[in-house]
N, CA and C of each residue as an Amber inpcrd file, in Angstrom:
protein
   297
   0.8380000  -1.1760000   0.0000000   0.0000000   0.0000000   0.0000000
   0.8840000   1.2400000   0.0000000   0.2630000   2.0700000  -0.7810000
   1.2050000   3.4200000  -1.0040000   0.1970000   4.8950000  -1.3070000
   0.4410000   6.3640000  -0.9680000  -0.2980000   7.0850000  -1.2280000
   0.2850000   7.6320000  -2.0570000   1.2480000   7.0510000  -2.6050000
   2.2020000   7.9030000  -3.9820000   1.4450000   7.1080000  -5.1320000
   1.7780000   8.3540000  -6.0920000   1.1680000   7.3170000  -7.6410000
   2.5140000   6.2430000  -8.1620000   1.4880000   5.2910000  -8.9320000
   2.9010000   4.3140000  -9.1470000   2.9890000   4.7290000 -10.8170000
   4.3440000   4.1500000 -11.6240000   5.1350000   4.8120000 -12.2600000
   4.3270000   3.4800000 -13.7860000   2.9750000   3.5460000 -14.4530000
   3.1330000   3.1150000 -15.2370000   3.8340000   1.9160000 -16.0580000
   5.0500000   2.5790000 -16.5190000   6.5460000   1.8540000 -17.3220000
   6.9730000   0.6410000 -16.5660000   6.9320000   1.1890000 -15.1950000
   7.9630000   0.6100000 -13.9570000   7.0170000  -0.8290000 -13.4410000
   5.7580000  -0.2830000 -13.5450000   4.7130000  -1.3410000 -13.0540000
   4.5470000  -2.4470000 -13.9480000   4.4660000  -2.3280000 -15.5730000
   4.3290000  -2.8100000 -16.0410000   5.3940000  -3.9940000 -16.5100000
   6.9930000  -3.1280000 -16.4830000   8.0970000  -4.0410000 -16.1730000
   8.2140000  -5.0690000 -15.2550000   7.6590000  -4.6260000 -13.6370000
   7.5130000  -5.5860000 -12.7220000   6.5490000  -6.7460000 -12.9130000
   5.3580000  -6.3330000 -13.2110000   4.6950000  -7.3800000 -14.0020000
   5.5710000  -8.7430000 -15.0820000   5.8410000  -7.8410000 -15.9830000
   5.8910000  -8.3970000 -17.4480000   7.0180000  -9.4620000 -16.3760000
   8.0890000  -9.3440000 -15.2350000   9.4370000  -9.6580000 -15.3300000
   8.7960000 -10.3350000 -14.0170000   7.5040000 -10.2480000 -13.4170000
   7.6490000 -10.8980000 -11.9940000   8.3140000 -11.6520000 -11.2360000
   8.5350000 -11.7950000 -10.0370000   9.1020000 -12.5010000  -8.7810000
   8.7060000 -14.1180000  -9.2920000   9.4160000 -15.1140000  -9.4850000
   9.3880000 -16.5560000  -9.6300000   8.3130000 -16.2580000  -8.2140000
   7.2530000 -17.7120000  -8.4900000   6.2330000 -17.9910000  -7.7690000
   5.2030000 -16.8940000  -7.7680000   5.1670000 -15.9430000  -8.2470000
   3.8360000 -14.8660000  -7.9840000   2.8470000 -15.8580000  -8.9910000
   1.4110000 -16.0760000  -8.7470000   0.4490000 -16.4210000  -9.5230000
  -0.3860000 -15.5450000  -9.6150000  -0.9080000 -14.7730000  -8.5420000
  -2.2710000 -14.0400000  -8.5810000  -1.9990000 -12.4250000  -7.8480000
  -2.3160000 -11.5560000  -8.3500000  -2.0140000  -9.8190000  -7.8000000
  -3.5730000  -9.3090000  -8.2150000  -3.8020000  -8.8350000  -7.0480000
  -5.1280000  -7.6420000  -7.3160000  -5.1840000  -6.6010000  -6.4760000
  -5.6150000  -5.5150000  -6.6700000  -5.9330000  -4.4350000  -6.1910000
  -6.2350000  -3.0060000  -7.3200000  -6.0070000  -2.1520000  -6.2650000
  -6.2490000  -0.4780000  -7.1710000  -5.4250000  -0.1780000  -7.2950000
  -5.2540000   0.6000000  -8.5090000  -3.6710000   1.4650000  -8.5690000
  -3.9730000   2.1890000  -8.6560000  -3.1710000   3.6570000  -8.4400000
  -3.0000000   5.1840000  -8.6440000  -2.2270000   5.2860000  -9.3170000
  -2.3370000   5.8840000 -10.4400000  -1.1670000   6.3200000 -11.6070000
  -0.8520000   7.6800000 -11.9760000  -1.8330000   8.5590000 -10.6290000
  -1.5560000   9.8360000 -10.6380000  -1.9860000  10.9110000 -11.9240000
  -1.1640000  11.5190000 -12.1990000  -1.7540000  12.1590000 -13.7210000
  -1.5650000  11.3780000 -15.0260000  -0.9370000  10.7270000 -15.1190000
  -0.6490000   9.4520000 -16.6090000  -1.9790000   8.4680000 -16.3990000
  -2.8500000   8.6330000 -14.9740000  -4.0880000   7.6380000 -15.5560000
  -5.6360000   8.8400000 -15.2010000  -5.4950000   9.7410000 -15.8340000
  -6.1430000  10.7360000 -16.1590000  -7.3000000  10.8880000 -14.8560000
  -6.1060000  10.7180000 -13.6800000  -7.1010000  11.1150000 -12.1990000
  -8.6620000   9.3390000 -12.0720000  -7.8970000   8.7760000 -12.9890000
  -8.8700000   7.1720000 -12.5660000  -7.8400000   6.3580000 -11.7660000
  -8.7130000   5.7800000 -10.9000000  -8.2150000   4.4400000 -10.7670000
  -8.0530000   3.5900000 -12.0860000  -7.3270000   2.2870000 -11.1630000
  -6.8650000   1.1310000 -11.9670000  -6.9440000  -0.2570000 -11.3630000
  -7.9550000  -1.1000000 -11.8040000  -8.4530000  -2.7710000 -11.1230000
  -7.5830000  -3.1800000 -11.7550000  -6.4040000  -4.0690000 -10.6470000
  -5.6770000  -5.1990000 -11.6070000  -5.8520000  -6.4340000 -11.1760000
  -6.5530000  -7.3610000 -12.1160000  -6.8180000  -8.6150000 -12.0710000
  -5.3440000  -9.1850000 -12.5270000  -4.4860000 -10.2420000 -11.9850000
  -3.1270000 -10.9020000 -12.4490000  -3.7350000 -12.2790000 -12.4370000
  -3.6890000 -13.4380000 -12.9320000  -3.9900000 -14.0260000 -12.4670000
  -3.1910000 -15.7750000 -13.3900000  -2.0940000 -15.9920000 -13.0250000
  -1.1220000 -16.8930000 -14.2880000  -0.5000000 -15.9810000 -15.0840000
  -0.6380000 -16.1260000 -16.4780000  -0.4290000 -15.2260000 -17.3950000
  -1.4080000 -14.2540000 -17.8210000  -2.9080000 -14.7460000 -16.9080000
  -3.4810000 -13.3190000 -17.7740000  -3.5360000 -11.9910000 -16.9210000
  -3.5120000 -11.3540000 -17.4220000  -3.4020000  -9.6630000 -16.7410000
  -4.4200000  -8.5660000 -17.8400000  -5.4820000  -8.4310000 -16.4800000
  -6.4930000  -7.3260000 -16.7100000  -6.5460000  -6.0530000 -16.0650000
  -6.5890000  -4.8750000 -16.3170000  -6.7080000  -3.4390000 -16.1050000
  -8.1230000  -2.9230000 -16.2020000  -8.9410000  -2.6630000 -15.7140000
  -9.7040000  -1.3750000 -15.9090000 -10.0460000  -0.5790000 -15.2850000
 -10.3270000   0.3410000 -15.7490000 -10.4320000   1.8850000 -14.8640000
 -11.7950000   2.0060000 -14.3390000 -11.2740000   2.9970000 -13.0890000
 -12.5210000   3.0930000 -12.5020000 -12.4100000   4.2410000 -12.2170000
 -13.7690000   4.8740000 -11.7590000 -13.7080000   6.7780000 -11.1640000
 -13.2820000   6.3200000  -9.7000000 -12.5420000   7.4990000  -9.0280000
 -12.3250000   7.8990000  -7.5860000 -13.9050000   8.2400000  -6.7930000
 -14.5450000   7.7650000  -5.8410000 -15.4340000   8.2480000  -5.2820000
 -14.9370000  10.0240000  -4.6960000 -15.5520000  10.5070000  -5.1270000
 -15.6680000  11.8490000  -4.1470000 -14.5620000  11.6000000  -2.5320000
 -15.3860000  10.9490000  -1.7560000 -14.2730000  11.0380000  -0.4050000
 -13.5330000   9.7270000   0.0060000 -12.9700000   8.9490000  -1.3640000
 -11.8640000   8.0120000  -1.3330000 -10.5940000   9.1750000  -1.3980000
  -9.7200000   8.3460000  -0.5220000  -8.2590000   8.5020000  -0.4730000
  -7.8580000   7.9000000  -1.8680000  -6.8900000   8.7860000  -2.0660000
  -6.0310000   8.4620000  -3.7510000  -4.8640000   7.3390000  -3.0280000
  -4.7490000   6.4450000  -3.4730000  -3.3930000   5.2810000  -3.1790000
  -3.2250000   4.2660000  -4.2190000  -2.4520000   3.0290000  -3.9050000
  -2.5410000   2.2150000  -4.3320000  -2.4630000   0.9460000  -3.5140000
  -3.5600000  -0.0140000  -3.3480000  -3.8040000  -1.1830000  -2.8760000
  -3.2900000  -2.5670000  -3.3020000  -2.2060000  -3.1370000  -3.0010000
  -2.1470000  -4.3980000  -4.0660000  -2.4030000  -5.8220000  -3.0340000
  -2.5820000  -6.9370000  -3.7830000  -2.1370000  -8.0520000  -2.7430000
  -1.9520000  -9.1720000  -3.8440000  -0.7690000  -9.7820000  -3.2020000
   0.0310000 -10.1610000  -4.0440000   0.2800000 -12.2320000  -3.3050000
  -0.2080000 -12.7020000  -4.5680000  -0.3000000 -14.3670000  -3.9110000
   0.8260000 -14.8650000  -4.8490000   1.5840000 -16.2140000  -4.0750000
   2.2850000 -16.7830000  -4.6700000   3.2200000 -17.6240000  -3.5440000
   4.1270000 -18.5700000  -4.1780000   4.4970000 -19.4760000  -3.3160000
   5.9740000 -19.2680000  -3.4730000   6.8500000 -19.6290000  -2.3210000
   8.7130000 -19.3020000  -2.2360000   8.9320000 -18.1210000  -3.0120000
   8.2290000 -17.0180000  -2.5720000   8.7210000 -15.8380000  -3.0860000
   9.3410000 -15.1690000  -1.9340000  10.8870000 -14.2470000  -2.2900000
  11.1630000 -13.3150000  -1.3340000   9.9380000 -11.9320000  -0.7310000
   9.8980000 -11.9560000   0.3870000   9.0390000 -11.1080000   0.7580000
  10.0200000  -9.6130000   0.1970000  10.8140000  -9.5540000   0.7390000
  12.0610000  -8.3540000   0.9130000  11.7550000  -7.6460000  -0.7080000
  12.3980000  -9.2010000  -1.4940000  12.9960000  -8.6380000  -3.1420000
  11.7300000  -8.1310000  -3.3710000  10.0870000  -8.7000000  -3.2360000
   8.9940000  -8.2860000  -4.0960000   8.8190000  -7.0520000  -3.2040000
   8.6320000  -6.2830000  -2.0880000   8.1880000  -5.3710000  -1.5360000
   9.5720000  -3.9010000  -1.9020000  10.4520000  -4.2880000  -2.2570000
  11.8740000  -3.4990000  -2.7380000  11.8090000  -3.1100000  -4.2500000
  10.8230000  -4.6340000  -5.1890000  10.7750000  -4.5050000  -6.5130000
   9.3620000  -3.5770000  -7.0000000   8.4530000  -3.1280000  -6.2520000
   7.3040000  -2.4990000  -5.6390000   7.7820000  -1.0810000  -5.5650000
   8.6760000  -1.1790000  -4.6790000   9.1750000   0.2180000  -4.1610000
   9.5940000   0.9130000  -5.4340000  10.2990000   0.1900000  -6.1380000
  11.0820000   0.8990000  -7.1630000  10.2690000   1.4070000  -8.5580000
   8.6010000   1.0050000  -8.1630000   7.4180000   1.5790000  -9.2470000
   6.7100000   2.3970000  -8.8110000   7.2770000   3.0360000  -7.4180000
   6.4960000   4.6470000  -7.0220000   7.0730000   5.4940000  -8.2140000
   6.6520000   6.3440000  -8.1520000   6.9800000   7.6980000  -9.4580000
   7.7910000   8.6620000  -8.5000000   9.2750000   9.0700000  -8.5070000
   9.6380000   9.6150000  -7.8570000   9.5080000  11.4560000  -8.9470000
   8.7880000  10.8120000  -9.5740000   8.4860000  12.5780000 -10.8790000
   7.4050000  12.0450000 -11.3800000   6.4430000  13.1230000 -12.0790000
   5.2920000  12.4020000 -12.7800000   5.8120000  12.0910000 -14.1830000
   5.0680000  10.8380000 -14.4880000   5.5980000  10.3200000 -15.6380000
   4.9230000  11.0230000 -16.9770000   5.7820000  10.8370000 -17.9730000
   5.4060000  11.3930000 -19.1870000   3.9130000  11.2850000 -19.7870000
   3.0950000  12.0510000 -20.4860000   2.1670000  11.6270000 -21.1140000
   1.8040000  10.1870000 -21.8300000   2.9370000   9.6510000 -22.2390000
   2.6410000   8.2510000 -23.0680000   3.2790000   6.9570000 -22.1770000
   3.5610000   7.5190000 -20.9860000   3.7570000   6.0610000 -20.2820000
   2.3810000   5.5940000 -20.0030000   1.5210000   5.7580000 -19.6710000
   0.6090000   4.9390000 -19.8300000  -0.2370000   4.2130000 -20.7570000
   0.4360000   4.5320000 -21.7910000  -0.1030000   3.9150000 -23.1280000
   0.1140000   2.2520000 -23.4810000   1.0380000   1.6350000 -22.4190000
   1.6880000   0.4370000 -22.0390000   0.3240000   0.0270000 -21.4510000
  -0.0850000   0.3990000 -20.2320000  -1.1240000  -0.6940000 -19.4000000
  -2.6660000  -0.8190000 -20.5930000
């Protein structure tokens, strides 16, 4: 969980490259201004991976929610490999053209 937006490019790398043993990831993402002020449902689930957007309620907190299933995975490496898809700048207009 994070109240920073996550970085698009970075998310989608972690995905595409996941932690050996991850099978299943869901939650909301925040993508900040690259996901045009929507949320983001991510269904993971094997190889398939679904996105869709959703509106912010009025008095929801902006974050990102994940939870992340899988078996002999490092806790450390996946919560470090996470870290490194906050947006430490907002990302360009066309990074989100990836999810």
């Amino acid at each position: 969980t994070t109240d920073r937006a996550l970085d698009p490019r970075r998310l989608m790398g972690f995905l595409r490259d996941r932690p050996a043993g991850l099978y299943r990831a869901k939650g909301f993402i925040d993508f900040g201004a690259a996901g045009s002020g929507r949320k983001f449902l991510l269904q993971l689930v094997g190889s398939s991976l679904r996105f869709s957007r959703r509106r912010w309620d009025s008095s929801e907190q902006r974050g990102t929610t994940l939870v992340l299933i899988g078996t002999d995975m490092c806790v450390d490496t996946v919560r470090s490999a996470l870290q490194d898809c906050v947006s430490a700048a907002p990302p360009d207009e066309q990074a989100i053209l990836g999810v």
